[in-house]
C-alpha positions as CSV (number, residue, x, y, z in Angstrom):
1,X,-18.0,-3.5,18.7
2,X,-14.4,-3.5,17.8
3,X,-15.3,-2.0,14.3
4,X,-16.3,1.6,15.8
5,X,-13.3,4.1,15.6
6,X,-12.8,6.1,18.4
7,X,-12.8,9.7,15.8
8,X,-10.8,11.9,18.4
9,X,-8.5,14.9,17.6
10,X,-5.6,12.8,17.9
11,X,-6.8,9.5,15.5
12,X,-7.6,12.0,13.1
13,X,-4.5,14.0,12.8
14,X,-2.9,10.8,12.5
15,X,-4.8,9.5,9.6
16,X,-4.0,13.5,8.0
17,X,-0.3,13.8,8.5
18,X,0.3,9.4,7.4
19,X,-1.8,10.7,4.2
20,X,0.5,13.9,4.2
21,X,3.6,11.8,4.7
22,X,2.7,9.4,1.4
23,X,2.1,12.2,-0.8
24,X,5.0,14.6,0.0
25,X,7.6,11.5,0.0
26,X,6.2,10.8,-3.5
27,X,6.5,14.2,-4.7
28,X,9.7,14.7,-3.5
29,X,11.0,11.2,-5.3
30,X,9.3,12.9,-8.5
31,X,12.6,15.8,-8.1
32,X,14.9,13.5,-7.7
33,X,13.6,10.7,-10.2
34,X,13.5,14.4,-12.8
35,X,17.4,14.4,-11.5
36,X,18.0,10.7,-12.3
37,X,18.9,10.1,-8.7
38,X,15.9,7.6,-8.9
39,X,16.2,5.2,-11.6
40,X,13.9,2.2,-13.0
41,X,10.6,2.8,-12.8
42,X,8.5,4.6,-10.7
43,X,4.9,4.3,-9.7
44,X,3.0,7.1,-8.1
45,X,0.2,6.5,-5.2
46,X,-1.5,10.2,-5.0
47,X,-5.1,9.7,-4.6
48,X,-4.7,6.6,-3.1
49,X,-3.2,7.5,0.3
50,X,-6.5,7.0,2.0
51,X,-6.6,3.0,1.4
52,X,-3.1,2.5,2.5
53,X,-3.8,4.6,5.8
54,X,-7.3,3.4,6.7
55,X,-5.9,-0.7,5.8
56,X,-2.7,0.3,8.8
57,X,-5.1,2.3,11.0
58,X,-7.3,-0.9,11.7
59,X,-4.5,-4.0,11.7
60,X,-2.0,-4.4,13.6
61,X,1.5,-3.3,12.1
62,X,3.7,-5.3,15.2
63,X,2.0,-8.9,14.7
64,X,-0.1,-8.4,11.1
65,X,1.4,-9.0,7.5
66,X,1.4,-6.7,4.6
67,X,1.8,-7.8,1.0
68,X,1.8,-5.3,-2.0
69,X,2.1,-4.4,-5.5
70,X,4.5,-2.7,-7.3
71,X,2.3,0.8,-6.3
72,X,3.6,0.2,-2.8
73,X,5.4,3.3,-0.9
74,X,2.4,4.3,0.9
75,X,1.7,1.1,2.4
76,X,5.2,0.6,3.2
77,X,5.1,4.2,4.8
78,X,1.8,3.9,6.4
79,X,2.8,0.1,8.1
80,X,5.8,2.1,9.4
81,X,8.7,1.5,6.9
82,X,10.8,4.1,8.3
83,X,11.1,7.0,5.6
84,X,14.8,6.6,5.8
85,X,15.1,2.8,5.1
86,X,13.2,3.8,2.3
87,X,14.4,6.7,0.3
88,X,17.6,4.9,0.4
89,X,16.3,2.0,-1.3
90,X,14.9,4.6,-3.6
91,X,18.4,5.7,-4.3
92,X,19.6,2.5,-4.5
93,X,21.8,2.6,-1.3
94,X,23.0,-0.3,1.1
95,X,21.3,1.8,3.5
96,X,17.8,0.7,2.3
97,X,15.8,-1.6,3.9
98,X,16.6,-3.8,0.7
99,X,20.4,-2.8,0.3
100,X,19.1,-0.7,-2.6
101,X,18.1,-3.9,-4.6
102,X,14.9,-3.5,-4.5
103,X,14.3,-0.5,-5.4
104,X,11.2,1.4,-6.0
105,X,9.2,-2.0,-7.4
106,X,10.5,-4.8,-4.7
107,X,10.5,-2.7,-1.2
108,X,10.6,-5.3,1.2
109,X,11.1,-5.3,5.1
110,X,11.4,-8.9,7.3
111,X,11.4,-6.6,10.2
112,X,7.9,-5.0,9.3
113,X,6.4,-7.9,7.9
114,X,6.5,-6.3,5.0
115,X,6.6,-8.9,1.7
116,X,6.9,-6.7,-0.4
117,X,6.4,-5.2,-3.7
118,X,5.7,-7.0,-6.4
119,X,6.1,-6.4,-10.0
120,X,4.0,-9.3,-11.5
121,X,0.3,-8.2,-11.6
122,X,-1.2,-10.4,-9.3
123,X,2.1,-12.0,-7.8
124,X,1.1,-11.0,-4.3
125,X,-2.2,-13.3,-4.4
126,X,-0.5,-16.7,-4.0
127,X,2.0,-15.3,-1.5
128,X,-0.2,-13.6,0.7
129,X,-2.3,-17.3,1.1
130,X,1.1,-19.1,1.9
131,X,1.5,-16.4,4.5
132,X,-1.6,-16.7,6.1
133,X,-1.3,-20.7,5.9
134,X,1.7,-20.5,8.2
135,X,0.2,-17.8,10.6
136,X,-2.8,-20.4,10.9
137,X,-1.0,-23.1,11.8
138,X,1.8,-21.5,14.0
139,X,0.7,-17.7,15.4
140,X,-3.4,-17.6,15.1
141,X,-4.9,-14.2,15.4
142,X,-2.7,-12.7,13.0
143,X,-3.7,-11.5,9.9
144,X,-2.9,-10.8,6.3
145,X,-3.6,-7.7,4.0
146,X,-3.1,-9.2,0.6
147,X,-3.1,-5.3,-2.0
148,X,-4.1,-5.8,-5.6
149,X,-5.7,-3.6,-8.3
150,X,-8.3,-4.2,-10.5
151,X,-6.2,-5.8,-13.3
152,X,-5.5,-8.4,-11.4
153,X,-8.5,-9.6,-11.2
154,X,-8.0,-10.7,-15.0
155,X,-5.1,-13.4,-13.5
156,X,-6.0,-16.8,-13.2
157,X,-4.2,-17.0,-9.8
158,X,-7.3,-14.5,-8.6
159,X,-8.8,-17.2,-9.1
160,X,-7.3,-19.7,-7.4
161,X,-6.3,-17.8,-4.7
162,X,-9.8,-16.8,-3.7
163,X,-10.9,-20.2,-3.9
164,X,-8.1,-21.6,-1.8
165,X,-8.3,-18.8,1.0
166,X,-12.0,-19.6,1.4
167,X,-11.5,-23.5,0.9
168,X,-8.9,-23.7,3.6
169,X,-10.4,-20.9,5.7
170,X,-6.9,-18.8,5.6
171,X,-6.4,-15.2,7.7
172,X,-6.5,-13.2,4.2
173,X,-7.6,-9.6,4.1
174,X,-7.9,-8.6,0.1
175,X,-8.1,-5.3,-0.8
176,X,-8.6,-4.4,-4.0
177,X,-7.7,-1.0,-4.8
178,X,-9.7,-0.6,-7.8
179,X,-8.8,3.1,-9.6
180,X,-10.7,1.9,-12.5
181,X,-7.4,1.7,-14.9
182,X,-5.7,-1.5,-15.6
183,X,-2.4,0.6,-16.7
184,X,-4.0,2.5,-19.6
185,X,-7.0,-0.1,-19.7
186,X,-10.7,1.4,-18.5
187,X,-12.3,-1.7,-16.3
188,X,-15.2,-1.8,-18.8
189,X,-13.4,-2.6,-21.1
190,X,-11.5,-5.7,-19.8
191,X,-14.1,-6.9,-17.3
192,X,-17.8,-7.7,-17.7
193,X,-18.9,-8.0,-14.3
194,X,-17.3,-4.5,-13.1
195,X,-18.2,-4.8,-9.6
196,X,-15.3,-6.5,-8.7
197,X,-16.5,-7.8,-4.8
198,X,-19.1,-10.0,-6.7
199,X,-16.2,-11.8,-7.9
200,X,-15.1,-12.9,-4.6
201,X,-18.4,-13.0,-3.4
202,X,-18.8,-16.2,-6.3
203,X,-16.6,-17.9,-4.1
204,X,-19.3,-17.6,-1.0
205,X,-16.2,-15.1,0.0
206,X,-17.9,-11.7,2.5
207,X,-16.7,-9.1,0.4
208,X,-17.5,-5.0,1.1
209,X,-17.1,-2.1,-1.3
210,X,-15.9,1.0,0.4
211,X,-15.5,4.7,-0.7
212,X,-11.4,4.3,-1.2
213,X,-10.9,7.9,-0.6
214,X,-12.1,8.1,3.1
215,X,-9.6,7.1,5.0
216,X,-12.2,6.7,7.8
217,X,-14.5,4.5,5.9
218,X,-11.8,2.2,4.7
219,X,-10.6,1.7,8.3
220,X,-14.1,1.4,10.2
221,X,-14.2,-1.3,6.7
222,X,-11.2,-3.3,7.7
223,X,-12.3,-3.4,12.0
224,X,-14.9,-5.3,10.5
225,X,-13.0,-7.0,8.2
226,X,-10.4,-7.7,10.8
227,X,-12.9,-8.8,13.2
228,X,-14.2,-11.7,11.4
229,X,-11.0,-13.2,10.5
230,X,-9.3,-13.2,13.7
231,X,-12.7,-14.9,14.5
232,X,-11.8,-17.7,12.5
233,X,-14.1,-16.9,10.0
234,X,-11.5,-17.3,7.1
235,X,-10.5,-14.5,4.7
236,X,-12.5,-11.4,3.5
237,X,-13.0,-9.0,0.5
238,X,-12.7,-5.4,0.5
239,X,-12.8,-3.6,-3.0
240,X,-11.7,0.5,-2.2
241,X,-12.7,2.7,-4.7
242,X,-10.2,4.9,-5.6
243,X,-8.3,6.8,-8.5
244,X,-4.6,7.6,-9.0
245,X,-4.2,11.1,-9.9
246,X,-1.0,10.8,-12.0
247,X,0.2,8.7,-14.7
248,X,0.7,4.9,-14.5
249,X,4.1,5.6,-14.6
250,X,6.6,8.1,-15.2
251,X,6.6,7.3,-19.0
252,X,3.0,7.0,-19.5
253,X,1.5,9.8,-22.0
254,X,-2.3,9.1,-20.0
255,X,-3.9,9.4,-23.8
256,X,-6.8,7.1,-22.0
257,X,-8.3,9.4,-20.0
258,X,-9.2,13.2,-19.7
259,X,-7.8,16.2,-17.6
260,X,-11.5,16.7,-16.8
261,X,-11.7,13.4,-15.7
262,X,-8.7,13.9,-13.4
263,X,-9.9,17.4,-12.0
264,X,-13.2,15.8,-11.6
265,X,-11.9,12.8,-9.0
266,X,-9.0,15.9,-7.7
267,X,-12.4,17.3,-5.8
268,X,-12.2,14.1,-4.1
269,X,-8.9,14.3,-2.5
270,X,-8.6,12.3,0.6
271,X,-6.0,14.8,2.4
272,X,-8.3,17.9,1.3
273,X,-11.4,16.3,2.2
274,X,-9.8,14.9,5.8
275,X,-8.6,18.5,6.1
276,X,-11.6,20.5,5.4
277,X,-14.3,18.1,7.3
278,X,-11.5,18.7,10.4
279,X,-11.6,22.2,9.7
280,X,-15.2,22.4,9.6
281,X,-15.7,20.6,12.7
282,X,-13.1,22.5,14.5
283,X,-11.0,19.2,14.7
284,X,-7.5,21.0,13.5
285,X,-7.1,24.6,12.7
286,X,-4.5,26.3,9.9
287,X,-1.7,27.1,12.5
288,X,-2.1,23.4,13.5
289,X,-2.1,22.3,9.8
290,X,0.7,24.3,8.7
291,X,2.6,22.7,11.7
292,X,1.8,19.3,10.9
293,X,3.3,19.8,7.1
294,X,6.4,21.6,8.3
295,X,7.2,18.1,10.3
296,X,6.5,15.7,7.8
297,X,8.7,17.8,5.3
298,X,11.2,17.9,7.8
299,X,11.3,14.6,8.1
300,X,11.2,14.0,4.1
301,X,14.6,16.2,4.1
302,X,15.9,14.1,6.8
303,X,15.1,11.0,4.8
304,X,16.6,12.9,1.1
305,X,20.1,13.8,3.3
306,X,20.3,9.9,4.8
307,X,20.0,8.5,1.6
308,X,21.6,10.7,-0.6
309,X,24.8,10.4,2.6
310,X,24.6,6.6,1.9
311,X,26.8,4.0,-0.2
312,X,25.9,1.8,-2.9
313,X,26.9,-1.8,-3.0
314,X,30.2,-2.4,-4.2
315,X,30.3,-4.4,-7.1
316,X,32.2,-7.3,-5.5
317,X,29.3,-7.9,-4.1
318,X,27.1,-8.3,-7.3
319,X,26.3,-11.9,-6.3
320,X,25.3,-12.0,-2.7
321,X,21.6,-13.0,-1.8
322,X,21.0,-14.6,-5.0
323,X,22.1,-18.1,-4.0
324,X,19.9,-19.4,-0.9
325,X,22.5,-21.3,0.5
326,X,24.7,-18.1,0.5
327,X,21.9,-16.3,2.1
328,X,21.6,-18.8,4.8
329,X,25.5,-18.9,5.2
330,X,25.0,-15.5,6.0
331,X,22.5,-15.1,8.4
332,X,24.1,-18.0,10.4
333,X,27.6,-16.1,10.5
């Protein structure tokens, strides 16, 4: 059964340092967003590191598509956005895999199959469909992993989308990452029916809830998940429960919730719990641990130097890209 994961010493350290890699490049873009070097805004993933990781474990980041929200580093990190390519677009440089106009909201890599980032709650949906509709038709097997919260299940074009992807039988692979906060809204208060697969489910869609902060039970999840669509058994639902352990954003007070709510969901850290359940099972040991941080911090320095080394756009260049037929003018020279 190509859902079973092959749990050896190796798949697991690579499920702890992608998880590692997410949260320390976050943290570190906290500094430099503190020393404005980060502008706009700026939307934190800790706590959620475990959906991201477990979604890229399962698929297939050289032939599969990935399209996000505007919470969307640690996707783009865990589908293999390099880390460089990435701070830079933080930093707006032309360096970034965006030329530093996406910024922290609108990553974005052809090269990846990476579409994005996207700012409109619930943008993503419709695009993710039109992808899938074109791998169907001209590269079958492939598949799409459409990322959404909760909120957006308040969109009409949820609605549409689900019925369209399971009308038309389309490669989809939604994953709701529900961390029960529609910004600073609780989901009981702006939804009725609360478990959100039931909503896809109305639309004879197979949906699965999933404990969002396992990385190993979102990825055994998405094999399953995988397998059926690649079966031509049209899309699939998965709703991860998770929970974000900072603020919306940078300039949200969190006056919704309680610090004892936060510490309480903090005991469910993916990267500790990965890290002691290792530990305990003599998987990885501290000297091993300590080693695997000291890389992926090297390689977040490496990443601060390249983008901080890099160039902005000059501004006589204000208006390229925004006119398709400049764009294509451009790729054909």
């Amino acid at each position: 059964m190509t859902d079973k994961i092959r749990l050896d010493r190796a798949h697991l350290h690579r499920l702890w340092r992608q998880m590692q890699r997410i949260r320390r490049f976050e943290a570190k873009c906290v500094e430099l967003y503190q020393a404005q070097k980060i502008r706009g805004f700026l939307h934190l993933y800790d706590g959620e590191e475990a959906v991201a990781v477990g979604v890229a474990a399962a698929l297939d980041p050289s032939r599969d598509a990935v399209v996000a929200t505007y919470r969307e580093h640690g996707q783009a990190l865990a589908w293999g956005v390099p880390m460089d390519l990435l701070m830079a677009e933080m930093l707006g440089k032309r360096e970034g895999c965006c030329r530093g106009r996406g910024g922290s909201m609108h990553v974005f890599s052809r090269d990846h199959r990476f579409y994005g980032g996207n700012a409109i709650v619930g943008g993503g949906l419709p695009l993710a469909a039109g992808i899938a509709l074109a791998d169907k038709r001209l590269r079958p097997g492939r598949v799409t992993a459409c990322f959404f919260g909760e909120g957006a299940v308040g969109e009409g074009v949820f609605h549409e989308t689900m019925n369209l992807a399971e009308l038309w039988r389309l490669p989809v692979l939604f994953v709701c990452e529900n961390n029960l906060y529609a910004m600073g809204v609780p989901l009981a208060d702006s939804e009725v029916q609360t478990d959100i697969r039931r909503k896809a489910q109305a639309y004879r869609m197979p949906a699965e809830q999933v404990d969002g902060m396992d990385p190993v039970q979102v990825e055994a999840a998405v094999r399953r998940a995988a397998e059926h669509i690649r079966g031509g058994g049209g899309p699939f639902f998965i709703e991860a429960r998770t929970y974000r352990f900072r603020a919306h954003s940078m300039f949200d007070t969190q006056a919704y919730r309680t610090r004892g709510e936060i510490e309480g969901w903090k005991k469910l850290d993916p990267i500790e719990r990965l890290r002691a359940w290792m530990l305990a099972n003599h998987e990885i040991d501290e000297a091993c641990a300590r080693a695997i941080e000291a890389e992926v911090d090297a390689e977040i320095d490496a990443a601060v130097d390249f983008a901080e080394a890099g160039t902005p756009e000059p501004l006589a260049d204000l208006e390229r890209f925004v006119l398709m037929d400049a764009v294509v003018q451009e790729t054909a020279s």
